[in-house]
C-alpha positions as CSV (number, residue, x, y, z in Angstrom):
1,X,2.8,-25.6,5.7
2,X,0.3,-23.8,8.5
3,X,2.1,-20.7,7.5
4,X,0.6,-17.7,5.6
5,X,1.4,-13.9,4.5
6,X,-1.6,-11.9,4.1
7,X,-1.0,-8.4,2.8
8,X,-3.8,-5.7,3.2
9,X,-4.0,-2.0,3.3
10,X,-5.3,0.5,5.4
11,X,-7.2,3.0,2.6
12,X,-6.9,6.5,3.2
13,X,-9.0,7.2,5.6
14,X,-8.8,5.9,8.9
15,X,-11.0,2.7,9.7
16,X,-13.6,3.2,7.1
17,X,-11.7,2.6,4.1
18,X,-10.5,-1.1,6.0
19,X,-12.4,-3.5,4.4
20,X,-14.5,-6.8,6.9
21,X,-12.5,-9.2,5.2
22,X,-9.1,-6.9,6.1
23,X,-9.9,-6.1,9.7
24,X,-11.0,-9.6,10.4
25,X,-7.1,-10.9,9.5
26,X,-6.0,-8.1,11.4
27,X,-7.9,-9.3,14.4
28,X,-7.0,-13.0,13.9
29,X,-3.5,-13.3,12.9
30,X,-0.3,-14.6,14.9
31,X,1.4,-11.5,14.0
32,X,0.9,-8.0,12.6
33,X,2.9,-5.5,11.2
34,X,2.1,-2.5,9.8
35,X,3.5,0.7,8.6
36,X,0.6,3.3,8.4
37,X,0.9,7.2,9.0
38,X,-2.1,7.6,11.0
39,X,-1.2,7.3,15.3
40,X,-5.6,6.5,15.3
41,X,-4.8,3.4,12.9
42,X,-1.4,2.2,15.0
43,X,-3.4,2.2,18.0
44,X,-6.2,1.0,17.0
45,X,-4.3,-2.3,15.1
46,X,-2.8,-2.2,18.7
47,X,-5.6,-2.6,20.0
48,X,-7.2,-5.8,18.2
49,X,-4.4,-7.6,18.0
50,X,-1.6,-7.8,21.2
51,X,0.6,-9.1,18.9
52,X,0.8,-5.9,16.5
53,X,4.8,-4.5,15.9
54,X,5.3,-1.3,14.4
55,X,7.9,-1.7,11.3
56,X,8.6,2.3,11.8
57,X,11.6,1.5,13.5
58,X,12.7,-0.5,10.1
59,X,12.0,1.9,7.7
60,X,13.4,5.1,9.5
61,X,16.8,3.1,10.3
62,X,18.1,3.2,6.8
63,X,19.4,6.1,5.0
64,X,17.9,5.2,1.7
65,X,14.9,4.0,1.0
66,X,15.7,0.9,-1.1
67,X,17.6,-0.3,2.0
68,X,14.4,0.4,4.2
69,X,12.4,-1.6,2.0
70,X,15.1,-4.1,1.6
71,X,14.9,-5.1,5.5
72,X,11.1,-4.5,6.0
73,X,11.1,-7.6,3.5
74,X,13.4,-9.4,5.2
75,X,11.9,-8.9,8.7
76,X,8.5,-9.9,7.2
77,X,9.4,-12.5,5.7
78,X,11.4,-13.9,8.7
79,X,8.3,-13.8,11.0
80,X,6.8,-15.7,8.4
81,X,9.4,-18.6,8.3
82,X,8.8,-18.8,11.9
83,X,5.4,-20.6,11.1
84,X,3.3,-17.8,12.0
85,X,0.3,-16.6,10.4
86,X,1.4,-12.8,9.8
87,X,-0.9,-10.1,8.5
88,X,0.8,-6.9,7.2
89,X,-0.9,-3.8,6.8
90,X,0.2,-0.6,5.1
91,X,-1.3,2.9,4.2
92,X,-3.4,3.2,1.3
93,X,-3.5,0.2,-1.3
94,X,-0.7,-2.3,-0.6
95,X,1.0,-3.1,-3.8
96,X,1.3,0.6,-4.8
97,X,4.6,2.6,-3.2
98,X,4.9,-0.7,-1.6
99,X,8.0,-2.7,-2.9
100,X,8.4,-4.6,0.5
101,X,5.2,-6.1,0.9
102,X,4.7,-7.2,-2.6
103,X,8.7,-8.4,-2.5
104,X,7.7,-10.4,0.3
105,X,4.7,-12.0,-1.0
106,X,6.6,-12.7,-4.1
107,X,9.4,-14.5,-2.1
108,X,7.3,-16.3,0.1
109,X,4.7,-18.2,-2.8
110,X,8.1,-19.0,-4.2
111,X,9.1,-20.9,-0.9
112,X,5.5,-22.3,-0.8
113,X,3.7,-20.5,1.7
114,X,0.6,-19.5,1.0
115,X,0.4,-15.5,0.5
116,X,-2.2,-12.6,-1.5
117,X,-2.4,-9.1,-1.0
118,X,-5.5,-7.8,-0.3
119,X,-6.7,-4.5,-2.0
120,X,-7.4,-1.1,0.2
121,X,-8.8,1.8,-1.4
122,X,-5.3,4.0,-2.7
123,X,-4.7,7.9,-3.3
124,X,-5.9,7.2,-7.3
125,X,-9.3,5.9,-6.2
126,X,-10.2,8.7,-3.9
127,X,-8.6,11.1,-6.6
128,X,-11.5,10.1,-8.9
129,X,-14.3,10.4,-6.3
130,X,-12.7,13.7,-5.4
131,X,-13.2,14.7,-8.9
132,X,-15.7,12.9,-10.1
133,X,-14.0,11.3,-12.6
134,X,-15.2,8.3,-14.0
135,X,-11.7,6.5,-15.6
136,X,-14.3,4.5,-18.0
137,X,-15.3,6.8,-19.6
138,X,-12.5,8.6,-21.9
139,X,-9.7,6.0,-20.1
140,X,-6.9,6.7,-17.6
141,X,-3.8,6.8,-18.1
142,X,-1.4,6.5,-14.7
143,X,1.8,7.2,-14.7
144,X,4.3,7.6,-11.6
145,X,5.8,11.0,-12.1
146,X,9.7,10.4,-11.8
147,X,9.1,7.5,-14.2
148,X,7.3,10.2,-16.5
149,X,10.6,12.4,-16.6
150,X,13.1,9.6,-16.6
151,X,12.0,7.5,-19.5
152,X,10.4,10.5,-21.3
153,X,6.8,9.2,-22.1
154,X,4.2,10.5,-23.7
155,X,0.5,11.5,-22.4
156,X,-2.5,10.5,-24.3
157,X,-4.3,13.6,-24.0
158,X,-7.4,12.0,-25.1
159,X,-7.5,10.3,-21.3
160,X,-8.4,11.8,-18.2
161,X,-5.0,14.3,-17.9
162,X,-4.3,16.1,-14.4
163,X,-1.6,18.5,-14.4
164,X,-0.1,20.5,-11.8
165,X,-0.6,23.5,-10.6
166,X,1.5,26.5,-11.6
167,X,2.4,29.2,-9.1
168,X,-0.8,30.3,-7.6
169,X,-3.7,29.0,-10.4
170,X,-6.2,26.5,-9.6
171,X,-5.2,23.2,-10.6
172,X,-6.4,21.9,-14.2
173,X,-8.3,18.9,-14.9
174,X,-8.4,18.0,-18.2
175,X,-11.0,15.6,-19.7
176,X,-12.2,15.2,-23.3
């Protein structure tokens, strides 16, 4: 199969989070789609590659999310079957808040095509640079926050802890 789904994400910052090996797949594929929130990233994937498609259209044609995600997997996925080499790119690190493309690569090694996600750098990593936090060095512990409420869990306080801010005080970091 000459066929392949390469995953990558964007960072969080435009262009200088994108790693070489991600730009150069963006540059080189058959096809790319992407779903980024920066208009400076769209354009500029528009401009490397003239065969770059938005997948806004996709996600914003659905009234719930699961059915968004549900069709940006399927569209993906489709391009794929049509023996292209597609490169998908997506805000931030692309297997976190990003149930399509990981769907996709899922389905697609399971119908033999080659496929890998490539990490960018997510909200998490620039979180600890931000507050220079070192996650090695008391542990992290990362937990989505409607997850938190819905299955009740319990925080090792003895990690890295982050809470939210309440009314107008200065957020709290706590660390051992």
């Amino acid at each position: 199969m000459s066929a392949s789904l390469i995953v990558v994400g964007s960072g969080i910052k435009f262009i200088s989070h994108l790693t070489t090996e991600a730009k150069a797949y963006i540059e080189q594929s058959d096809k790319v789609l992407y779903l980024v929130n920066e208009p400076a990233m769209k354009c500029w994937i528009q401009s490397v590659n003239a065969n770059a498609e938005s997948l806004d259209p996709i996600y914003t044609s659905y009234q719930s999310r699961e059915q968004s995600y549900w069709a940006i997997t399927e569209y993906i996925l489709e391009k794929l079957r049509q023996n292209q080499h597609v490169c998908v790119v997506l805000y931030g690190h692309p297997s976190i808040f990003a149930n399509p493309a990981l769907a996709a690569v899922i389905k697609a090694k399971q119908e033999g095509y080659v496929a890998k996600i490539l990490p960018g750098i997510s909200s998490e990593d620039c979180l600890f640079a931000d507050l220079l936090i070192d996650p090695a060095s008391h542990g992290c512990l990362s937990l989505e926050a409607t997850d938190l409420l819905i299955h009740q869990r319990n925080i090792d306080v003895t990690c890295h802890v982050i809470r939210p801010r309440h009314d107008a005080e200065e957020p709290q970091v706590g660390t051992r």
